[in-house]
C-alpha positions in Angstrom: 22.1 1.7 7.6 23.1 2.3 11.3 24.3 5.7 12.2 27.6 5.9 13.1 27.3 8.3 16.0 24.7 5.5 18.3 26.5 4.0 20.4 24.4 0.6 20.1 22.3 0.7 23.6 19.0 2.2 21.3 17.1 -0.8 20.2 17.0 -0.9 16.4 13.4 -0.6 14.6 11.7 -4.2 14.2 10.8 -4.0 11.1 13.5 -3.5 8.1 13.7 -0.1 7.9 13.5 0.0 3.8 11.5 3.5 3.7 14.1 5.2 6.0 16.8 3.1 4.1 15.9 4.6 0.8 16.3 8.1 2.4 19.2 7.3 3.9 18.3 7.6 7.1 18.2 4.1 8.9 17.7 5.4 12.9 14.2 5.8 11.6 12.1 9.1 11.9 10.6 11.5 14.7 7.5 13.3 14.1 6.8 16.7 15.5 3.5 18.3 15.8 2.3 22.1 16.7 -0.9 22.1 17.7 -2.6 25.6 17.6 -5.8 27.1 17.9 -5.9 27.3 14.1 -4.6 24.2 12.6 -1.7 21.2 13.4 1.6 21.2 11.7 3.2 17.9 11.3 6.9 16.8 10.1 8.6 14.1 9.5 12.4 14.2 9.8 15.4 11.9 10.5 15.9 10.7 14.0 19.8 11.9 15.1 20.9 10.6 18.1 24.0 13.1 18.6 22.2 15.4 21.6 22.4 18.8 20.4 23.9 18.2 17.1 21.6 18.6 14.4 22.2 19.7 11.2 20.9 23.2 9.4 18.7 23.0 8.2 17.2 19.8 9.9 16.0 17.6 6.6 12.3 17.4 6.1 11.0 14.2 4.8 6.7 15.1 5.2 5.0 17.9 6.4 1.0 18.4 6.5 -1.2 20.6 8.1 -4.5 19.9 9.6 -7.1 21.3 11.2 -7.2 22.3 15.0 -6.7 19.7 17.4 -7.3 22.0 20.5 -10.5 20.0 22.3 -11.5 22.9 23.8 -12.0 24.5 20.6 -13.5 21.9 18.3 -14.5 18.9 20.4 -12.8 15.7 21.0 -13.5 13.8 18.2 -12.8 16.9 15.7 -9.1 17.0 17.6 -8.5 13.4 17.0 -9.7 13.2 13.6 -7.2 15.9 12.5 -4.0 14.2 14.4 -4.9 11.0 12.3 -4.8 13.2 9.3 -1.9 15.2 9.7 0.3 12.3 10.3 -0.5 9.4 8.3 -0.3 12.6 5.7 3.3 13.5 6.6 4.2 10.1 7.0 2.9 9.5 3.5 5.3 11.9 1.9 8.6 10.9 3.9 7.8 7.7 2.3 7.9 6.3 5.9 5.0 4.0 7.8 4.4 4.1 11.4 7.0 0.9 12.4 9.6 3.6 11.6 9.1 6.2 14.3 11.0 6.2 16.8 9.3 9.2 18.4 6.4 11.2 18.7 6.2 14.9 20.1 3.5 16.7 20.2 2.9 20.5 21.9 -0.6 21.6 21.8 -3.3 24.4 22.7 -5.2 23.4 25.8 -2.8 20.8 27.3 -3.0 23.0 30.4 -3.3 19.7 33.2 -2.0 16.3 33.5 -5.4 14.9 32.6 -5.8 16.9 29.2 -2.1 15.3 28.6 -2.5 11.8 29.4 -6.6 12.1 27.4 -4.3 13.6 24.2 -1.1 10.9 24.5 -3.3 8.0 25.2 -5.0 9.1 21.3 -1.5 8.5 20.1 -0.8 5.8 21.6 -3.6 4.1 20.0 -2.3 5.2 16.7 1.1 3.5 16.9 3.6 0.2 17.8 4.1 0.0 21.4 7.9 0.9 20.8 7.1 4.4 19.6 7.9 6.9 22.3 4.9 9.9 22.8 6.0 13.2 24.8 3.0 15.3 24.3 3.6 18.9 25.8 1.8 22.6 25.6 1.9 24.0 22.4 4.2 26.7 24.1 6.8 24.5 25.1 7.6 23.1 21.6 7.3 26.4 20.7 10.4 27.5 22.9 12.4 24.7 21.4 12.1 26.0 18.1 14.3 29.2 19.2 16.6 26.7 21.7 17.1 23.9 19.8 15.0 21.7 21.5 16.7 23.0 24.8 14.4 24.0 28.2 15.5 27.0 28.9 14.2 30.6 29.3 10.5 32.2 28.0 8.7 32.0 25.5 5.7 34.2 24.3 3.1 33.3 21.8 0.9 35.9 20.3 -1.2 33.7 17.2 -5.2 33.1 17.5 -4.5 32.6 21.3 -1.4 33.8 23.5 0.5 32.4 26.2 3.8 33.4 28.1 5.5 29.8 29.0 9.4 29.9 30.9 11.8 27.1 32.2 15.0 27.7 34.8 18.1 25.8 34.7 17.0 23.7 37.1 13.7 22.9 35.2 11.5 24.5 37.2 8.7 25.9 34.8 6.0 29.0 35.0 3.1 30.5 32.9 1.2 33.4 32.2 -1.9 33.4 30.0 -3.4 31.3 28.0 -6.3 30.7 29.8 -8.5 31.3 27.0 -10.2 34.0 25.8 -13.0 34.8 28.1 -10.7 34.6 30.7 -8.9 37.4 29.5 -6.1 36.7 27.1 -6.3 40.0 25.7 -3.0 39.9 23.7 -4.2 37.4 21.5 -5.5 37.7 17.6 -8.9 36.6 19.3 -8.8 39.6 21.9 -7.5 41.8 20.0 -10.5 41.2 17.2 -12.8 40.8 19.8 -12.2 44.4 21.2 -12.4 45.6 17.6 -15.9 44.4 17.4 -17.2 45.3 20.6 -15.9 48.8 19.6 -17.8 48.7 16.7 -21.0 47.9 18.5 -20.4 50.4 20.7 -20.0 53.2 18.3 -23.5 51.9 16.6 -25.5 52.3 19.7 -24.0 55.6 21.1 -21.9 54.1 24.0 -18.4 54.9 22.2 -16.8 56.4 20.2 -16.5 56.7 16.4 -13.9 54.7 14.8 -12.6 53.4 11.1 -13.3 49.8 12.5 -16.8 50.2 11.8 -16.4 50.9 7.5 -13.4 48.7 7.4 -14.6 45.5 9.4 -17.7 45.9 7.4 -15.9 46.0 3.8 -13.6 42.9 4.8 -17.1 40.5 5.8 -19.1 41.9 3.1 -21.8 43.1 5.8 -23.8 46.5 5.5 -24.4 47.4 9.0 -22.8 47.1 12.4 -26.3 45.3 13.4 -25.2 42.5 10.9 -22.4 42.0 13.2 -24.4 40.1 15.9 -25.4 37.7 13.5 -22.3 36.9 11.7 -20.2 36.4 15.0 -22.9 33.7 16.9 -22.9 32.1 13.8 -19.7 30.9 14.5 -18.1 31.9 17.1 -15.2 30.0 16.7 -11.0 31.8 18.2 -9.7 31.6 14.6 -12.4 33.3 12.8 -13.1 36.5 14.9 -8.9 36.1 15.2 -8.5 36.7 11.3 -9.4 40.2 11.6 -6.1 41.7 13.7 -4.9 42.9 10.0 -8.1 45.2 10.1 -7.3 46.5 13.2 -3.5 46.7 12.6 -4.3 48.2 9.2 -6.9 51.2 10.7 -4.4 51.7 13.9 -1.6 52.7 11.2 -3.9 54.8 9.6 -4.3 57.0 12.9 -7.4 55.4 14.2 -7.0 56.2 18.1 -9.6 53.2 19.0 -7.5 50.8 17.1 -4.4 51.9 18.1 -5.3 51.6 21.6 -6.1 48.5 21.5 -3.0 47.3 20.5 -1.2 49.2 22.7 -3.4 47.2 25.5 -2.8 44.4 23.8 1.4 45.3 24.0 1.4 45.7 27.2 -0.6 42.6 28.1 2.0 40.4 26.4 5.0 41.8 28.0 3.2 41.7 31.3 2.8 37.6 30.6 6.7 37.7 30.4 7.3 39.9 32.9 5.4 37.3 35.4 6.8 34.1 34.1 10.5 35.5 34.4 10.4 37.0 37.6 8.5 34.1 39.2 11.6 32.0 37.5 14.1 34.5 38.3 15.1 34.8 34.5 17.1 37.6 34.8 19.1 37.1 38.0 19.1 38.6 41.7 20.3 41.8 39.7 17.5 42.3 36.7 20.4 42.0 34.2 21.1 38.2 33.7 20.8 37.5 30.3 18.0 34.5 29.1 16.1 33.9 25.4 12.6 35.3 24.9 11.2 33.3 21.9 8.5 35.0 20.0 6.1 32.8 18.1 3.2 33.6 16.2 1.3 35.5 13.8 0.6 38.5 16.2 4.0 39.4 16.8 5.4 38.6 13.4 3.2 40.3 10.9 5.3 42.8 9.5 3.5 45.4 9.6 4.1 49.4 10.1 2.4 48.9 13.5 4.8 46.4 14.7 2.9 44.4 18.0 6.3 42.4 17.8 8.5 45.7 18.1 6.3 46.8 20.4 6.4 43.8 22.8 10.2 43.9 22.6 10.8 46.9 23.8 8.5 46.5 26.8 10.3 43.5 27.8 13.5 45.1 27.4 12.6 47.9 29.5 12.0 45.5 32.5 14.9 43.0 31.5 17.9 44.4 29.7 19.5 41.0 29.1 16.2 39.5 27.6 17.3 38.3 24.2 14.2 38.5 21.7 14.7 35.6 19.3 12.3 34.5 16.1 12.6 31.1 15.4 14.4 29.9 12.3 12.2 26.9 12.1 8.1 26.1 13.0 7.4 25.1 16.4 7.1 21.3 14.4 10.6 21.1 14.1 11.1 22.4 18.0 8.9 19.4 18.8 11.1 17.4 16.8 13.8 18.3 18.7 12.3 18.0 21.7 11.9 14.7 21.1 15.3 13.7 20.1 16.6 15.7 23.0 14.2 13.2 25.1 15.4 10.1 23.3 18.6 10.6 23.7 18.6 11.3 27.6 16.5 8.4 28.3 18.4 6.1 25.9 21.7 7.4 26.6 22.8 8.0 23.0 25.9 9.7 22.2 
């Protein structure tokens, strides 16, 4: 069934497209992938070939999650393993196979050079028909598309297990801040933000800070008896998602009028709006006058927790300060569906659909 809006210069699918047919969607599939620090989303929708006119919501046929695919946090053959999985798993649901994509798109932690992009696309590559197209992209980029619509345009700042500040002009030029990592001082991120919380409890223990309520509640949630237990359970595995998983300690203890915790977030608050600050002025964002108007997409567990200690809120109103045209925006969809988009917004340039 050929989609009445293509305009006949994309090539149809080789193979008869009887998965796609049965949904009802015979331009085949795209599959969109958010790689974090944590785990990989994947979904499977419909591939529409009308530039920015998707529907809403965007039909999912598959979604699955894996585990992290960031090399720099698991290893290389951990990161390919869990791609495999996540989509022959959401291509399993949509009822698809992989002669039916028409598109791949995949934004993920630690793409931060040309050679971690072509090492990650060439995986892909291997994993389907030559016709398939693969755009793989920061995890911060898809990310951005999620609030856009798959459009390149403005910042975007991501506060999950790791943080980055990512922004495109009009012209496409692009900038970052963050999201180096964390011992190179992402200190906004769920991993920083835990990671001060623990040092702080150390500290307290041997008599170089401060009490604080970290020490009893950080305890309590890992079922340890002493600070000195601590040491132990952190080398064990040191890995950025688990020491991340305790920001709703620290968030819970700062509401509670702990004045360690509460300054850590703070810190952490103005850290991320300082990675925005840098990637719209280097773009010039906000115009020759500071008051242009632009999107600031905010992604990630960090900045959309909910909590009476809002870091989101926080962040905000920091950026607003600087830029009173920044428009905050939380995505209506996962950064898997902004990849999505992004690829169809790719496809259709380079294929000329209308």
């Amino acid at each position: 069934m050929r989609n009445p809006h293509s305009n006949g210069n994309v090539p149809k699918l080789e193979e008869a497209d009887d998965a796609t047919e049965e949904n009802g969607y015979g331009d085949g599939v795209i599959l969109g992938l958010d790689g974090g620090a944590t785990s990989t989303v994947c979904v499977c929708v419909p591939f529409f070939p009308y530039g920015d006119r998707f529907p809403e919501p965007i039909p999912i046929l598959g979604r699955a999650v894996a585990g992290c695919t960031n090399r720099n946090s698991v290893g290389e053959t951990a990161a390919k393993d869990s791609l495999e999985h996540v989509i022959s798993e959401a291509l399993s649901q949509s009822g698809s196979d992989k002669s039916h994509v028409r598109g791949v798109c995949l934004g993920v932690s630690g793409v931060n050079h040309p050679s971690d992009q072509g090492m990650v696309e060439h995986w892909i590559r291997d994993m389907f028909p030559s016709h398939v197209k693969v755009y793989v992209q920061n995890d911060a980029i898809v990310a951005l598309a999620s609030g856009t619509m798959g459009k390149l345009h403005g910042c975007v700042l991501i506060a999950g297990t790791g943080c980055i500040a990512y922004g495109f002009d009009e012209d496409g030029r692009e900038a970052r801040a963050s999201g180096a990592g964390p011992i190179l001082g992402d200190w906004g991120s769920g991993y920083g933000i835990s990671a001060q919380a623990l040092t702080a409890v150390i500290r307290a223990h041997d008599g170089r800070g401060p009490e604080t309520m970290l020490t009893s509640t950080i305890l309590k949630a890992l079922g340890l008896s002493s600070p000195d237990e601590l040491i132990g359970w952190t080398y064990a595995d040191p890995s950025w998602a688990r020491i991340a998983a305790l920001v709703p300690q620290v968030v819970s203890c700062a509401e509670a009028g702990d004045e360690i915790s509460d300054k850590i977030l703070v810190d952490a608050a103005d850290d991320l709006a300082l990675s925005v600050k840098a990637v719209v002025q280097r773009l010039g964002l906000c115009g020759k006058d500071g008051t242009g108007s632009f999107p600031v997409v905010m992604v990630g567990g960090v900045l959309n927790a909910n909590r009476k200690w809002d870091i989101g809120k926080e962040v905000s109103k920091r950026i607003n300060e600087h830029f009173p045209g920044a428009q905050t925006i939380i995505p209506k969809v996962e950064p898997a569906v902004g990849a999505a988009w992004l690829a169809m917004n790719f496809l259709t340039v380079k294929n000329d659909v209308s």
